[in-house]
C-alpha positions as MATLAB code, in Angstrom:
seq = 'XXXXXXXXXXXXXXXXXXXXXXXXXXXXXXXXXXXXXXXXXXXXXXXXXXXXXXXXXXXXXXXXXXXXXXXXXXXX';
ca = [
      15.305  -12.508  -15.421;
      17.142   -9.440  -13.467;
      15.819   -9.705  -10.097;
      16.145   -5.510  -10.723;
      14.230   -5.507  -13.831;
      10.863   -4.042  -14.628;
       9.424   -6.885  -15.691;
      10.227   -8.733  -12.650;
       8.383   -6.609  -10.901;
       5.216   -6.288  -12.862;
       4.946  -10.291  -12.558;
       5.799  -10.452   -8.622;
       3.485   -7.858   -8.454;
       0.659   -9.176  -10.681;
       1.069  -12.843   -9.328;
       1.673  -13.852  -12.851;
       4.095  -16.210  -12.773;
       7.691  -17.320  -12.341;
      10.668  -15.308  -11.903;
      14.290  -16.309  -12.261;
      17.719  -14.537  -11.940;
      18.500  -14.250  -15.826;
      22.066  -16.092  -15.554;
      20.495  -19.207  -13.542;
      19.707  -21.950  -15.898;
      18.803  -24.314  -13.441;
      16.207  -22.073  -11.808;
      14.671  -21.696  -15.067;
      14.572  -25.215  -16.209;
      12.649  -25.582  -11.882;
      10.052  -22.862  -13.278;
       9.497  -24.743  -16.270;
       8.677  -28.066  -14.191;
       6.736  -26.182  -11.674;
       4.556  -24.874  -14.759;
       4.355  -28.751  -15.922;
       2.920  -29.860  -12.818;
       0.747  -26.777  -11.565;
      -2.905  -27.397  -11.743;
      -4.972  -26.000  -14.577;
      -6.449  -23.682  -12.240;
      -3.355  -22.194  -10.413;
      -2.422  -21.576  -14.579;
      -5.162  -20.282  -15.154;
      -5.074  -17.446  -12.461;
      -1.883  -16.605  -13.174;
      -3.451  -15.948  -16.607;
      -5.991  -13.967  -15.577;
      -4.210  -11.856  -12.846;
      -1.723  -11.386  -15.683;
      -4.961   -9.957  -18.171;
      -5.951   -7.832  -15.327;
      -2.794   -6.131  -14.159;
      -2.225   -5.243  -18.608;
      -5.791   -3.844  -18.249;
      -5.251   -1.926  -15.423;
      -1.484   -0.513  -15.653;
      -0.147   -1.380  -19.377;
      -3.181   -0.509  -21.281;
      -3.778    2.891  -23.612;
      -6.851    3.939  -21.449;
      -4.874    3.167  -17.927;
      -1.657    5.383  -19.610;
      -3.031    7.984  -22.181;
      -3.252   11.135  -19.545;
      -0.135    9.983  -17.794;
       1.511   10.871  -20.953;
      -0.626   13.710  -21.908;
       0.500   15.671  -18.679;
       4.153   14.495  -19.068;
       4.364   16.460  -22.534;
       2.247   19.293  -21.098;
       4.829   19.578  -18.281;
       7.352   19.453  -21.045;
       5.359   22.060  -23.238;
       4.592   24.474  -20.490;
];
């Protein structure tokens, strides 16, 4: 994935998982084995820190008046 790209950020951020440069096939194929062998509980916080940061910045309720007051600014 594009060091530079959204997403990238979101999971750094969110301590979600893996991130690789998007042209790097080995470094993906090393995220893939370090998936294999993490424990069920380091997978399962990245889960759950993954849940939490949709719930708290991706969600309808976290964006709705974000995007109500861009198209007021737009209106006005």
């Amino acid at each position: 994935m594009d060091a530079e790209a959204d997403a990238t950020h979101m999971i750094l951020e969110a301590k979600a998982g893996f991130v690789t440069k998007a042209d790097d096939v080995e470094m993906f194929a090393n995220s893939f084995k370090q998936m294999a062998v993490a424990s069920t509980d380091s997978l399962q916080v990245m889960g759950d820190n993954s849940r939490k940061f949709a719930e708290c910045k991706l969600s309808k309720k976290a964006n709705l008046s974000l995007v109500v007051n861009e198209i007021k600014k737009i209106i006005d």
